[in-house]
PyMOL Python script that loads the backbone (N, CA, C, O; Angstrom):
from pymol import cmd

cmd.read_pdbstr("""\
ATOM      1  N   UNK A   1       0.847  -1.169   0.000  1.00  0.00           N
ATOM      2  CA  UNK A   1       0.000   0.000   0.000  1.00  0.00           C
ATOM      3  C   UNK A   1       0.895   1.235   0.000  1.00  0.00           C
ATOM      4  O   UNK A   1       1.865   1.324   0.752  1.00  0.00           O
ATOM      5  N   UNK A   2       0.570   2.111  -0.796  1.00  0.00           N
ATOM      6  CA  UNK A   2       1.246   3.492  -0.883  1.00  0.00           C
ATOM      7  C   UNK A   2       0.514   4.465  -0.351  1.00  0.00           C
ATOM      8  O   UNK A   2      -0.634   4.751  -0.688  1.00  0.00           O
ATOM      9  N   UNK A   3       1.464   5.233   0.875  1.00  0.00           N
ATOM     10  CA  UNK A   3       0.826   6.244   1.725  1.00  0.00           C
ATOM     11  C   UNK A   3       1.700   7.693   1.592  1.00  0.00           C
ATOM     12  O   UNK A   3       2.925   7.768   1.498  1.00  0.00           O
ATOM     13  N   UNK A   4       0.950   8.574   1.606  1.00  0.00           N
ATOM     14  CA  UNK A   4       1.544   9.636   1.507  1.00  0.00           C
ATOM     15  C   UNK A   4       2.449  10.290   2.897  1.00  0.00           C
ATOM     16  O   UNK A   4       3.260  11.210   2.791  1.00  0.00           O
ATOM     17  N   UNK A   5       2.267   9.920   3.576  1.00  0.00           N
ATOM     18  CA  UNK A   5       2.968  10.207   5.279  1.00  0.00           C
ATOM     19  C   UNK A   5       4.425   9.801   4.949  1.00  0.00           C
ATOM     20  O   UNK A   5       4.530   8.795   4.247  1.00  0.00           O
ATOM     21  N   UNK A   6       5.104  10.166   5.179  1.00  0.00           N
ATOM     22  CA  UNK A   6       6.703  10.426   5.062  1.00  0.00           C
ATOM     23  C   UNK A   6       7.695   9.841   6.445  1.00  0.00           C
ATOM     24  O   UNK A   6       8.751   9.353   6.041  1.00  0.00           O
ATOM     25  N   UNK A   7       7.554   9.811   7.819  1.00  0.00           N
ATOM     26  CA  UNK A   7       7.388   9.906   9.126  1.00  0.00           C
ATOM     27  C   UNK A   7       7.076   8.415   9.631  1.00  0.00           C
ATOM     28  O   UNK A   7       6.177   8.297  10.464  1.00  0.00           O
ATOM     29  N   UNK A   8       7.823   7.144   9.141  1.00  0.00           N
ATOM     30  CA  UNK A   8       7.098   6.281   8.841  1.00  0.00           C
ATOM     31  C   UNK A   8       8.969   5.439   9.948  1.00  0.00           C
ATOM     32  O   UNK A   8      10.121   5.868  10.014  1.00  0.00           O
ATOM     33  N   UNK A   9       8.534   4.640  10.337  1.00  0.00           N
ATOM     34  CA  UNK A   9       9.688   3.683  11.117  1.00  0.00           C
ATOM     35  C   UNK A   9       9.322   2.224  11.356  1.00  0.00           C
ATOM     36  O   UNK A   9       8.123   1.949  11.395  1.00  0.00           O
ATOM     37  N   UNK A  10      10.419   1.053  11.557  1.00  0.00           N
ATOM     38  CA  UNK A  10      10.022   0.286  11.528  1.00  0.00           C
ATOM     39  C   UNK A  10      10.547  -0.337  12.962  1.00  0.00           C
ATOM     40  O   UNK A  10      11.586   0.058  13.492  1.00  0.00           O
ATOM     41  N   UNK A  11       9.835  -1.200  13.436  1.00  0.00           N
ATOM     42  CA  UNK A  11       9.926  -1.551  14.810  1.00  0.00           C
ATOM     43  C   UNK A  11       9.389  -2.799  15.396  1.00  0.00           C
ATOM     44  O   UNK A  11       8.484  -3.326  14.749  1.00  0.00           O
ATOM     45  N   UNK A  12       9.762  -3.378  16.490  1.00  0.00           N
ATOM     46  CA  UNK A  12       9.463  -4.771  16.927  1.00  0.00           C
ATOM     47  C   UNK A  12       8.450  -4.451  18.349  1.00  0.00           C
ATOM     48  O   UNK A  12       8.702  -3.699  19.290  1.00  0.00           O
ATOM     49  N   UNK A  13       7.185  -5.344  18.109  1.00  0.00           N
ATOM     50  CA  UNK A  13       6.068  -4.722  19.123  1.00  0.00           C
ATOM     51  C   UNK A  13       6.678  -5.577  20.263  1.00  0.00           C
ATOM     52  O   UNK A  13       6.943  -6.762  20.064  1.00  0.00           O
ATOM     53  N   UNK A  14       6.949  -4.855  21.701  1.00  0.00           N
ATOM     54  CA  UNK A  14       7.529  -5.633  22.735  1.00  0.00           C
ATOM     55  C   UNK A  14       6.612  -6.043  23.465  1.00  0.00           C
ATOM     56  O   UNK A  14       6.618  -7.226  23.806  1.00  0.00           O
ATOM     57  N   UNK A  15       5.262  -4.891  24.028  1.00  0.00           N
ATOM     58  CA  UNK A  15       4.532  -5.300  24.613  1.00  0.00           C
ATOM     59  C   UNK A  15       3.136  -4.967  24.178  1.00  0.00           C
ATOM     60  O   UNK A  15       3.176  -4.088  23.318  1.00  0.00           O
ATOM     61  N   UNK A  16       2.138  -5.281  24.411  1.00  0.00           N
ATOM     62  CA  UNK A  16       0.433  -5.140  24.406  1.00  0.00           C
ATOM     63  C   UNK A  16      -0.168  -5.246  25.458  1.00  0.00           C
ATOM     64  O   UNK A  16       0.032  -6.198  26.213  1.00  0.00           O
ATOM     65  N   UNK A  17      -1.192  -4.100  25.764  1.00  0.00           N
ATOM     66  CA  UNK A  17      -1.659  -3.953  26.407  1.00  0.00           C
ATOM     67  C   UNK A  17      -3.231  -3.571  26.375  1.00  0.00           C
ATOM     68  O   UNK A  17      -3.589  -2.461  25.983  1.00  0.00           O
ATOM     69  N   UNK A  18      -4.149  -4.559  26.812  1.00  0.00           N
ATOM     70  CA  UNK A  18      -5.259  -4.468  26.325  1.00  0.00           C
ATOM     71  C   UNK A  18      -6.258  -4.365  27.183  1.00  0.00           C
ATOM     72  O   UNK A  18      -6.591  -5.371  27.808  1.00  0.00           O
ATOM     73  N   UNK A  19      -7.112  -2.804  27.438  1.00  0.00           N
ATOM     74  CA  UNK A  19      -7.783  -2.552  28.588  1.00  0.00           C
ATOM     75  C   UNK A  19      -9.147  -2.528  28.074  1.00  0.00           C
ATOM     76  O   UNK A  19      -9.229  -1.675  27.190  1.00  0.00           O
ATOM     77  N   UNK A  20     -10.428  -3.228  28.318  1.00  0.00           N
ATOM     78  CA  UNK A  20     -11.452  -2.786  27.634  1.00  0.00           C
ATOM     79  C   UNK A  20     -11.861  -3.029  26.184  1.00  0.00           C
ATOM     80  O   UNK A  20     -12.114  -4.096  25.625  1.00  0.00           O
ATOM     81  N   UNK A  21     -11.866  -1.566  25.626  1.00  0.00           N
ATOM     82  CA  UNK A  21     -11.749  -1.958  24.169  1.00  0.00           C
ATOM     83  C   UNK A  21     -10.673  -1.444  23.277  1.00  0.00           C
ATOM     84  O   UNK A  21     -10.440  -1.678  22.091  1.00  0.00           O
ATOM     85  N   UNK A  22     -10.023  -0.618  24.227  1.00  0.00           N
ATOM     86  CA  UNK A  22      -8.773  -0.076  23.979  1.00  0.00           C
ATOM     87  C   UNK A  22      -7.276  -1.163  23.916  1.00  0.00           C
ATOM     88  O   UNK A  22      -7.091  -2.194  24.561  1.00  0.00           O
ATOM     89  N   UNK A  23      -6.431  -0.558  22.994  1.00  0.00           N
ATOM     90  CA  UNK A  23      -5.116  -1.517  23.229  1.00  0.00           C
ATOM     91  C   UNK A  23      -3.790  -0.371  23.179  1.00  0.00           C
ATOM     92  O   UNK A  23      -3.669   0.548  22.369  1.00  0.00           O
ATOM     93  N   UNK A  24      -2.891  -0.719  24.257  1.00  0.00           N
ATOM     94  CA  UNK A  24      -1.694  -0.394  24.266  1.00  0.00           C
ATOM     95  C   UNK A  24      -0.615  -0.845  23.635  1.00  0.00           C
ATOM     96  O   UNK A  24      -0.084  -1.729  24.307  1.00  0.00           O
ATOM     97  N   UNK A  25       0.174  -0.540  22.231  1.00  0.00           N
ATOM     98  CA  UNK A  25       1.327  -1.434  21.926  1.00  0.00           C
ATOM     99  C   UNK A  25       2.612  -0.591  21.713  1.00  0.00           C
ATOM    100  O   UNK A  25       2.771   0.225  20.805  1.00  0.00           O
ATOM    101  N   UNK A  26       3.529  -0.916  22.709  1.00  0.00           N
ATOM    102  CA  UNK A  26       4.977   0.024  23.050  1.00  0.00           C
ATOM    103  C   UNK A  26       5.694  -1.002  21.587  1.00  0.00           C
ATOM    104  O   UNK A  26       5.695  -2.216  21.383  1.00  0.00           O
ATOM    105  N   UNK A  27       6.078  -0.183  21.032  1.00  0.00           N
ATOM    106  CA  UNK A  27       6.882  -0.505  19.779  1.00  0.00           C
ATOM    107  C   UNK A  27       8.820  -0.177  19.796  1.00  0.00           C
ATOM    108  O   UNK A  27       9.015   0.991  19.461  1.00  0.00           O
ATOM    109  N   UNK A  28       9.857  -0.767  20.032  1.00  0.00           N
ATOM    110  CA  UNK A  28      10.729  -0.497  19.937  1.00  0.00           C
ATOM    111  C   UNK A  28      11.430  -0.150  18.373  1.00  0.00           C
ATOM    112  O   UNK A  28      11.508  -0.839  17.356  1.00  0.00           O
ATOM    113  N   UNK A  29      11.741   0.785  18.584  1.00  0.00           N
ATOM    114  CA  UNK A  29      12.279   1.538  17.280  1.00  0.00           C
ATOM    115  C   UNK A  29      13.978   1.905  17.335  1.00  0.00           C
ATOM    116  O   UNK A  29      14.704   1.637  18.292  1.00  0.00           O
ATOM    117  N   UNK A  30      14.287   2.389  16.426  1.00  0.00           N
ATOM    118  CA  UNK A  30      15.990   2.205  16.178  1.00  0.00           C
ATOM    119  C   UNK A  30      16.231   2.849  17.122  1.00  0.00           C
ATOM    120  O   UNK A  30      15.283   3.174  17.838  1.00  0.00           O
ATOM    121  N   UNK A  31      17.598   3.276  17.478  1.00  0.00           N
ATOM    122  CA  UNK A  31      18.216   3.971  18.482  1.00  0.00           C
ATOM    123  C   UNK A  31      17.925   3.412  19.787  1.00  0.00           C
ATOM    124  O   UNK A  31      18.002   4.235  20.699  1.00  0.00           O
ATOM    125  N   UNK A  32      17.538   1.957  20.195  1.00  0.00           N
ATOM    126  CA  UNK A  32      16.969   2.009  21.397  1.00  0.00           C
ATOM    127  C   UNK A  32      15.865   2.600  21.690  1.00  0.00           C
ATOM    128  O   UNK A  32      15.532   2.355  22.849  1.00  0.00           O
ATOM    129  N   UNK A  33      15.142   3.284  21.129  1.00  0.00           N
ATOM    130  CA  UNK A  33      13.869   4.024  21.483  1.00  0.00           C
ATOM    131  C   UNK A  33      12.403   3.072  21.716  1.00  0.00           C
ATOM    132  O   UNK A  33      12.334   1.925  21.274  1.00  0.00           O
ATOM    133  N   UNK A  34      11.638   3.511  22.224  1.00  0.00           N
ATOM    134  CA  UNK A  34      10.016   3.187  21.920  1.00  0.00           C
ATOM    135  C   UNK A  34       9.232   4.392  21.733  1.00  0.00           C
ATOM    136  O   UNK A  34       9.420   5.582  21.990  1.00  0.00           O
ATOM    137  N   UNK A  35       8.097   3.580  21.096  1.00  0.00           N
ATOM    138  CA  UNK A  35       7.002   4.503  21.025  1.00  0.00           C
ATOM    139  C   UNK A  35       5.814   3.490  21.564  1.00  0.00           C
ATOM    140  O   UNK A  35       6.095   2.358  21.959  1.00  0.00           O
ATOM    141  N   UNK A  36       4.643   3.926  21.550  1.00  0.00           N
ATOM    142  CA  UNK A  36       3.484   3.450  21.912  1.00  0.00           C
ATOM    143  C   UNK A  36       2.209   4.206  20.851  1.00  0.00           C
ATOM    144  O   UNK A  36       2.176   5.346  20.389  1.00  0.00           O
ATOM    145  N   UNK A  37       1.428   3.298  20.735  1.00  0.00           N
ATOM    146  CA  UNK A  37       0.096   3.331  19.847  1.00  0.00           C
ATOM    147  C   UNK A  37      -0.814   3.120  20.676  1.00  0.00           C
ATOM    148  O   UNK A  37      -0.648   2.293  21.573  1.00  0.00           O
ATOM    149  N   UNK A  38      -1.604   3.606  20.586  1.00  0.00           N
ATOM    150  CA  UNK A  38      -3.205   3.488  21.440  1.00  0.00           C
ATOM    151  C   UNK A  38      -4.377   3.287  20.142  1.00  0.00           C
ATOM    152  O   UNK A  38      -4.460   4.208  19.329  1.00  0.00           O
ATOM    153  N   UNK A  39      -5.147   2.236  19.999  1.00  0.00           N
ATOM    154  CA  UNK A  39      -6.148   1.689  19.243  1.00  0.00           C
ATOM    155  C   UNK A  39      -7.018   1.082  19.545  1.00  0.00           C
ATOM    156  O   UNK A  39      -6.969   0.780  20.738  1.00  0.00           O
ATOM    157  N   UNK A  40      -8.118   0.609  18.872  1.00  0.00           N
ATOM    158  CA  UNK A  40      -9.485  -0.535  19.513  1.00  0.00           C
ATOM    159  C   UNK A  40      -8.665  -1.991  19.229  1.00  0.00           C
ATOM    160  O   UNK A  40      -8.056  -2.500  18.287  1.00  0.00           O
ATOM    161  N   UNK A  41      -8.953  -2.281  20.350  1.00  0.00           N
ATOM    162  CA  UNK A  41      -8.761  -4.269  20.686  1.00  0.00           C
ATOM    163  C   UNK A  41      -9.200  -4.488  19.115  1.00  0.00           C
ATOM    164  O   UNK A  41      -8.314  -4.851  18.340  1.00  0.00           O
ATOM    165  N   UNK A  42     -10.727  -4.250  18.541  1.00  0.00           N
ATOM    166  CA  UNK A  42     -10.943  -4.625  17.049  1.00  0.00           C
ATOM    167  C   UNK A  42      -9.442  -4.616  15.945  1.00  0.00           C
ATOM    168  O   UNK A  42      -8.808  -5.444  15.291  1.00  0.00           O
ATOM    169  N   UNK A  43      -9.394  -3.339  16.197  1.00  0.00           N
ATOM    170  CA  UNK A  43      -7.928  -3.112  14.985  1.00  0.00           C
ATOM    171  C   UNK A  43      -6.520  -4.108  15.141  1.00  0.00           C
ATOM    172  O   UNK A  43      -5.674  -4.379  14.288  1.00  0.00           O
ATOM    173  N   UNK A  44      -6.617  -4.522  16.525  1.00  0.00           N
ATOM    174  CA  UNK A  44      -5.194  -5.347  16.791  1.00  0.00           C
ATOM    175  C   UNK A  44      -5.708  -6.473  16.366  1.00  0.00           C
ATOM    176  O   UNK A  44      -4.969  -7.175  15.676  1.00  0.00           O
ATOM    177  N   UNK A  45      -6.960  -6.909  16.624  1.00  0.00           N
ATOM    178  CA  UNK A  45      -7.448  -8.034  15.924  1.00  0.00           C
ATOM    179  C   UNK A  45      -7.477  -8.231  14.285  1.00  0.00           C
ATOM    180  O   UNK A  45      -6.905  -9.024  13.538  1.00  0.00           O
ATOM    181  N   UNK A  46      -8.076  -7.530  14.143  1.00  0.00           N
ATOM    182  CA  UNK A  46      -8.068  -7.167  12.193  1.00  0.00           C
ATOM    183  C   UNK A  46      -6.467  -6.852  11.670  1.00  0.00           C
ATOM    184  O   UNK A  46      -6.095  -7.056  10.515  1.00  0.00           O
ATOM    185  N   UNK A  47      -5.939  -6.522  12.335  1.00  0.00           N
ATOM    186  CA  UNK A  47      -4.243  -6.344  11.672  1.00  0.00           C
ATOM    187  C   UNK A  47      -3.770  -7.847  12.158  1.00  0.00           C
ATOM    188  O   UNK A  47      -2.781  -8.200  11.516  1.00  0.00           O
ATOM    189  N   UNK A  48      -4.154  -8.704  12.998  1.00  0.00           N
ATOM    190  CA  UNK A  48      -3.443  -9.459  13.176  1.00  0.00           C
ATOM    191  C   UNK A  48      -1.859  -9.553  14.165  1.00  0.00           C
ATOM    192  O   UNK A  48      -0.938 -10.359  14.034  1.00  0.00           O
ATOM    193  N   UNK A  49      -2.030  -8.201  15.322  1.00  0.00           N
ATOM    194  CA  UNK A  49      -0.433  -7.971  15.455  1.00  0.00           C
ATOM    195  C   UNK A  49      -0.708  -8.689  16.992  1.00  0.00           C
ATOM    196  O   UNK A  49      -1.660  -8.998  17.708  1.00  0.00           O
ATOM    197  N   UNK A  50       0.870  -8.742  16.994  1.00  0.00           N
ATOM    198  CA  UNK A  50       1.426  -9.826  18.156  1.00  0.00           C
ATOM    199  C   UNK A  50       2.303  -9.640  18.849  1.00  0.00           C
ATOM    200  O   UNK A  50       3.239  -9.232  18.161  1.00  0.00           O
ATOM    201  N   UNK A  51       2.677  -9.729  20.291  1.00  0.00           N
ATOM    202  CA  UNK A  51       4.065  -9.201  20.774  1.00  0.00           C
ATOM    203  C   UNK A  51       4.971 -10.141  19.695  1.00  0.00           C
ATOM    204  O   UNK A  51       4.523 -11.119  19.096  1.00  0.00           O
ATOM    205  N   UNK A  52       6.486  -9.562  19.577  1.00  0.00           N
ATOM    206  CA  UNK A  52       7.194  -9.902  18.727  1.00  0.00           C
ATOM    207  C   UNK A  52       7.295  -9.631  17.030  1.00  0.00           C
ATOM    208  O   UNK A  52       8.201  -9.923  16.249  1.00  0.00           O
ATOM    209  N   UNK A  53       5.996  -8.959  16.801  1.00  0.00           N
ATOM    210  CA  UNK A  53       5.998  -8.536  15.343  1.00  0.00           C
ATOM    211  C   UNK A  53       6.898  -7.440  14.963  1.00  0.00           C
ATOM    212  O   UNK A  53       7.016  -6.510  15.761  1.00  0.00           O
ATOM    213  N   UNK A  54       7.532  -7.417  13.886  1.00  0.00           N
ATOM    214  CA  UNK A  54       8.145  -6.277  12.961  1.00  0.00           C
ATOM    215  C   UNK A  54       6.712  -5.573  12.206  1.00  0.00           C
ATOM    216  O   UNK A  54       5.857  -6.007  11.435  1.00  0.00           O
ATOM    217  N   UNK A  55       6.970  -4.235  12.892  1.00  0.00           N
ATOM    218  CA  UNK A  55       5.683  -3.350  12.502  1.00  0.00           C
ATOM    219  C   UNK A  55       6.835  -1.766  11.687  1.00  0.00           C
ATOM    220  O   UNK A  55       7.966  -1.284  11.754  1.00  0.00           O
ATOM    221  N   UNK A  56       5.201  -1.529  10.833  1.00  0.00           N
ATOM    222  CA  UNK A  56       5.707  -0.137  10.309  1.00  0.00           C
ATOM    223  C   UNK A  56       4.720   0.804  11.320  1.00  0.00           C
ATOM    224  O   UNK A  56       3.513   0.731  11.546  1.00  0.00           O
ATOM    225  N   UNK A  57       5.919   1.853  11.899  1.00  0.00           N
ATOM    226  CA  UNK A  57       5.128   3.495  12.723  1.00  0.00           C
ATOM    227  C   UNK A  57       4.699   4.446  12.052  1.00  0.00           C
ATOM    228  O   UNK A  57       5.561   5.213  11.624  1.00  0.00           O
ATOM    229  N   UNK A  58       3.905   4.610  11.869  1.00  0.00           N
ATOM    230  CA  UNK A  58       3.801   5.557  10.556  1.00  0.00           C
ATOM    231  C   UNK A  58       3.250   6.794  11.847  1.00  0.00           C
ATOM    232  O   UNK A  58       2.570   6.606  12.856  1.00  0.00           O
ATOM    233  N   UNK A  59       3.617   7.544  11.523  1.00  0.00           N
ATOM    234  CA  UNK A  59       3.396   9.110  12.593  1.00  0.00           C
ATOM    235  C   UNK A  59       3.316  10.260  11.245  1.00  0.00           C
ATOM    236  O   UNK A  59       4.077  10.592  10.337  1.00  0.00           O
ATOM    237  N   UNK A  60       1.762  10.683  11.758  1.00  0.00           N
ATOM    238  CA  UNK A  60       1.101  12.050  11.386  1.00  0.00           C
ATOM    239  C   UNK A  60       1.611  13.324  12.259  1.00  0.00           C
ATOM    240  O   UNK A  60       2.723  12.910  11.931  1.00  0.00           O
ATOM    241  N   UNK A  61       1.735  13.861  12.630  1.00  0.00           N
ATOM    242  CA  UNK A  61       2.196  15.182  13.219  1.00  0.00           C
ATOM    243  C   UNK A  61       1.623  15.949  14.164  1.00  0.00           C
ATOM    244  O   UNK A  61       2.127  16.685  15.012  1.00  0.00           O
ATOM    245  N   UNK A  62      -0.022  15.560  13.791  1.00  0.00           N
ATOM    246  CA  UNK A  62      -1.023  15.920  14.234  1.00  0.00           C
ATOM    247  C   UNK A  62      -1.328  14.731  15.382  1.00  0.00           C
ATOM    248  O   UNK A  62      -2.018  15.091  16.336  1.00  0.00           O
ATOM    249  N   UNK A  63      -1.121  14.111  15.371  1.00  0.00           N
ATOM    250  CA  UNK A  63      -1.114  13.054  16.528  1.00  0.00           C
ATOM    251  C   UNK A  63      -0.118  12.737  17.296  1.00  0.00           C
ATOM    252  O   UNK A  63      -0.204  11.656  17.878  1.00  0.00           O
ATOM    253  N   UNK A  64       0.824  13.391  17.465  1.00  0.00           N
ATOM    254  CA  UNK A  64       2.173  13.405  18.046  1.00  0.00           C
ATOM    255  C   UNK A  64       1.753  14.111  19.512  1.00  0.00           C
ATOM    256  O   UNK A  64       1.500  15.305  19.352  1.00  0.00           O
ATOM    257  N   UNK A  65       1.637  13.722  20.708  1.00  0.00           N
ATOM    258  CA  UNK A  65       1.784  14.620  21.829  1.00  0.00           C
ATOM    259  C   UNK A  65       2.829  14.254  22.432  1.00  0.00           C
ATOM    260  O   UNK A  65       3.627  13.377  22.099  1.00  0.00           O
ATOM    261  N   UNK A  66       2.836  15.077  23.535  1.00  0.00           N
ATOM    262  CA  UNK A  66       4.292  14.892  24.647  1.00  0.00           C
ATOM    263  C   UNK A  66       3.745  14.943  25.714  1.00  0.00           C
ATOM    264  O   UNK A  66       2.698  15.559  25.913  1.00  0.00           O
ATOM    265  N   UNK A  67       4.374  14.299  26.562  1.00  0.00           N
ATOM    266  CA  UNK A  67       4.225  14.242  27.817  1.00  0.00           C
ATOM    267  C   UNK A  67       5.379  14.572  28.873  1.00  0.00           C
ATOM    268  O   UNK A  67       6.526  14.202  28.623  1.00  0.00           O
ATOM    269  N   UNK A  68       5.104  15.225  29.986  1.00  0.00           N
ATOM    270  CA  UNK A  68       6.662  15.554  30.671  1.00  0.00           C
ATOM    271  C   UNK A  68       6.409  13.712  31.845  1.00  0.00           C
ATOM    272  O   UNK A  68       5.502  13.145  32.454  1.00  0.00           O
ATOM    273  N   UNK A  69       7.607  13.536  31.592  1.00  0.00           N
ATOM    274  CA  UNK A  69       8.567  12.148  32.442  1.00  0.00           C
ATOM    275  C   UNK A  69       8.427  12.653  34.116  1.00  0.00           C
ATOM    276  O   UNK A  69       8.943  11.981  35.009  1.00  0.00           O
TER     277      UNK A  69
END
""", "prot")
cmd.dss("prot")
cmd.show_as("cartoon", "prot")
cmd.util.cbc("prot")
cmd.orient("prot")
């Protein structure tokens, strides 16, 4: 599939976390880093993803927040 988003990384899902109908998945990305995705339990189901998968991050700009540590 061809997407226009530019902002795009690839990464190994370490953990999932699934509250409700919501899901948590911390994604390790190069440099040692993570990120995390927040989605419906449905979508992790319909993508099929799994701790241990090689995933693409694709990041909009507009969905980027920060948080202070």
């Amino acid at each position: 599939m061809k997407i226009g988003v530019r902002n795009q990384l690839v990464g190994e899902v370490t953990k999932i976390v699934k509250d409700g109908v919501m899901t948590l998945a911390y994604v390790k990305i190069p440099a040692e880093s993570m990120m995390a995705s927040v989605f419906t339990v449905d979508s992790l189901n319909d993508l099929g993803i799994k701790e241990g998968d090689t995933v693409k991050v694709i990041v909009k700009a507009i969905n980027v927040i920060l948080m202070r540590e």
